[in-house]
N, C-alpha and C positions, 0 to 999 in steps of 0.2 A: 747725155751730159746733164751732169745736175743745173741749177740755178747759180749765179754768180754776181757778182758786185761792179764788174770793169765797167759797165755805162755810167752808176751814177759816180763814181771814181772820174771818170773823164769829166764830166759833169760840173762836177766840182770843181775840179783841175780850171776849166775853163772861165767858170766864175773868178779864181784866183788869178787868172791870164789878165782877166779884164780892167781888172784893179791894180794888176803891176805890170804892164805892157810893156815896160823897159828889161825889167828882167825875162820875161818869155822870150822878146826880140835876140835877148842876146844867148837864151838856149838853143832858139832857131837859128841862130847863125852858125852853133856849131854843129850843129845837125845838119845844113846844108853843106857847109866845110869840111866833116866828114865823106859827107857823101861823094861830094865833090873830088875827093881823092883819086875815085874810078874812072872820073873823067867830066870834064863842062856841061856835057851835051844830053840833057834831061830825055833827048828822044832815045837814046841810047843806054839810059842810065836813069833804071826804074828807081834808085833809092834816092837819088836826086830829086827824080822827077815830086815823089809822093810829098818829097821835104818842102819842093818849092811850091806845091799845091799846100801844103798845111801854112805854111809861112803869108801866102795870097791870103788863106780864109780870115786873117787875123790881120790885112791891111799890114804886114811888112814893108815899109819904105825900099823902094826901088833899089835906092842906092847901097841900103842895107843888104839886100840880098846879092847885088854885083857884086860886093865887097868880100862876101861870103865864099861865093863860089872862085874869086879871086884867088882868093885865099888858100882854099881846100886844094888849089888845082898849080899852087906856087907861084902864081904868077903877080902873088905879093908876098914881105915877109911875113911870119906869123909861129907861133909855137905850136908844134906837132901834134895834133890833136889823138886821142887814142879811145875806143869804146871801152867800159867797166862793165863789169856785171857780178850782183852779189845775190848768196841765195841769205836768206838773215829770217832768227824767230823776235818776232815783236813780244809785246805784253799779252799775258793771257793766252802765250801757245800757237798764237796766228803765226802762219808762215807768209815770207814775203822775197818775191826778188825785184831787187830793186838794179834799174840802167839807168849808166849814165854816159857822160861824154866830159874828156880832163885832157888838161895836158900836163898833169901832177899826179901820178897813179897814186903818189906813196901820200899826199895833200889830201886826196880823192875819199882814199880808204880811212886817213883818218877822221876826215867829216862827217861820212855814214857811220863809223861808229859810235862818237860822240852822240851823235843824234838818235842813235840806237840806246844805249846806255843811259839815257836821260827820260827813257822810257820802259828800263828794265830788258831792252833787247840785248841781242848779241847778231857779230854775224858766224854763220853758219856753217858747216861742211861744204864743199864741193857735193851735188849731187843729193843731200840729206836733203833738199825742198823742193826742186825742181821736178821728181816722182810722182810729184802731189799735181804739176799745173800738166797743161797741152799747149801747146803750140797753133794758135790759130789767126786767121784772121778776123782783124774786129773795123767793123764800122758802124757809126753813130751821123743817125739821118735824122732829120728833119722835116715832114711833112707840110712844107708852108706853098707849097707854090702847084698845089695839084690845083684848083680854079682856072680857067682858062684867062693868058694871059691878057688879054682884049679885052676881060672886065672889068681887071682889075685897073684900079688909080697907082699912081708912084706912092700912095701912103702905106696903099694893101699889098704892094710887095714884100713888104715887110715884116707883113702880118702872117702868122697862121693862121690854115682852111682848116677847122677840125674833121675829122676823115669820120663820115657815119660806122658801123661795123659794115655793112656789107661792103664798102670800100678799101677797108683793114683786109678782110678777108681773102679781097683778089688781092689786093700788093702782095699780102703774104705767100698767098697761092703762085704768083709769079715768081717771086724769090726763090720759093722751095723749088722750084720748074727749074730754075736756072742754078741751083748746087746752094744755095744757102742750108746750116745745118742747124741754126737756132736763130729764132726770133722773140727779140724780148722790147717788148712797150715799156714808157716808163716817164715819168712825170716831171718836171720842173717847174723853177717860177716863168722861165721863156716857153713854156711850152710841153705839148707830148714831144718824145724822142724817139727812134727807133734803134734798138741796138741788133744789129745782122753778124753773127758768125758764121765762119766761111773756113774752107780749107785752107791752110798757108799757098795752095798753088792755084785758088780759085776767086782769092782776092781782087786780081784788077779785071777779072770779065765779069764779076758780082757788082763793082764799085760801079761800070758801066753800064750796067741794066738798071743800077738804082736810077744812078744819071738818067737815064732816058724816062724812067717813071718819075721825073720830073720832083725827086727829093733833093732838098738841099743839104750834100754831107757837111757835116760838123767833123769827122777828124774819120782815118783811113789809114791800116798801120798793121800791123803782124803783131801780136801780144801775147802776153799768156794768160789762159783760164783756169782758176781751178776750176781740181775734179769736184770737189765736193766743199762746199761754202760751212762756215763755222759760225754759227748762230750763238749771239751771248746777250746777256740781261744790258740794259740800257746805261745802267752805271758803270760795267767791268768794256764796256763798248767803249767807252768818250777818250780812254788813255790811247784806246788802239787809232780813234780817228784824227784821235791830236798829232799824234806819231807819224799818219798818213800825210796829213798835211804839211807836218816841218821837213819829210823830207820830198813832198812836192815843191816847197818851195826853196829849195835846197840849188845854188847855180849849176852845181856837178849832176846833181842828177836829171835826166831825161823823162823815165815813167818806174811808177814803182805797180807792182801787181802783189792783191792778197786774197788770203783765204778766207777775208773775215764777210760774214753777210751784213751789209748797210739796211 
């Protein structure tokens, strides 16, 4: 598999979570309400389960998430929430599919396109973009808590341990032991990151070995990769990232996925 963009993509996403916490709350609630369709009971009900784990990382009010799962499961009122998915060409030729979650398909479609169109996009064929990505599992880990806990204070929990190389090394070596099919490092203002792809059926016994090697996950989820990243000059780049961003912050949409290299 070539190189890709989805870590710093999340990355960012999550920088934007930080700074509008009321609007994320209330994409996660229809992600849990969704989910919650299948049924209440997260031990029973993996897509629940992963929703109410992301919803946790990000400090979601309690009552917020009862509310949710209320909801999704009828046992309040609420408007019938439905999944969207579009495959769409941004500016400069990048392909993109972009998820969401609505209860207005026909509201839905025409938000992304607007948002599309105000960047020279359009959306797409059925199937014309989808050839391009894979289907895999993606998680984004954190390296902060490998130190043993006994030495640390309540301030350096907080903190990241930077991982020497021959510590990178083994984690990796471990990963790849246990079905990990690509590991890619990657930098922020919080920190190194680790982004782990996985097979779509090898995701939650990967997410648990990360667990035990004592990384703190940042987010754990089925996505798409492309095959092959589209590398452009830094000027023809900034329409494409601006593009990324309105429709990250966009209510309808969930995650968007592209071709383009960051």
């Amino acid at each position: 598999m070539s190189g890709h963009s989805h870590a710093k993509t999340v990355a960012h996403k999550k920088q934007l979570e930080a700074e509008k916490r009321g609007a994320i709350f209330s994409k996660m609630a229809r992600l849990i309400s969704l989910a919650a369709k299948s049924g209440s009971n997260p031990e029973t009900n993996s897509k629940l389960r992963q929703a109410l784990e992301e919803a946790r990382r990000f400090n979601m009010p309690k009552e917020n998430i009862e509310r949710a799962i209320k909801r999704g499961a009828g046992e309040i009122e609420g408007s019938a929430l439905e999944e969207v998915s579009y495959e769409a060409l941004g500016p400069q030729g990048i392909l993109l599919i972009i998820e969401g979650i609505t209860d207005n398909k026909n509201r839905a479609m025409l938000e992304v396109k607007q948002i599309l169109q105000k960047y020279g996009g359009k959306i797409a064929d059925e199937g014309s973009v989808k050839w391009a990505f894979e289907r895999k599992g993606i998680i984004i880990a954190k390296p902060n808590l490998l130190a043993s806990p006994d030495k640390k204070t309540k301030k350096e929990e907080n903190e990241q341990t930077p991982l020497s190389v021959n510590e990178k090394e083994s984690l990796e070596l471990k990963l790849i032991e246990s079905g990990a099919e690509d590991l890619n490092w990657f930098s922020e203002e919080e920190g190194e990151l680790l982004e782990i792809i996985t097979k779509p059926e090898d995701l939650e016994q990967i997410k648990e070995k990360v667990e035990k090697e004592n990384l703190k996950i940042e987010s754990a989820s089925l996505g798409w990769i492309a095959k092959e990243e589209m590398e452009l000059p830094e000027k023809e780049r900034e329409s494409c990232v601006k593009l990324l961003e309105e429709l990250d912050e966009s209510d309808t949409v969930q995650n968007v996925y592209s071709n383009l290299k960051l």
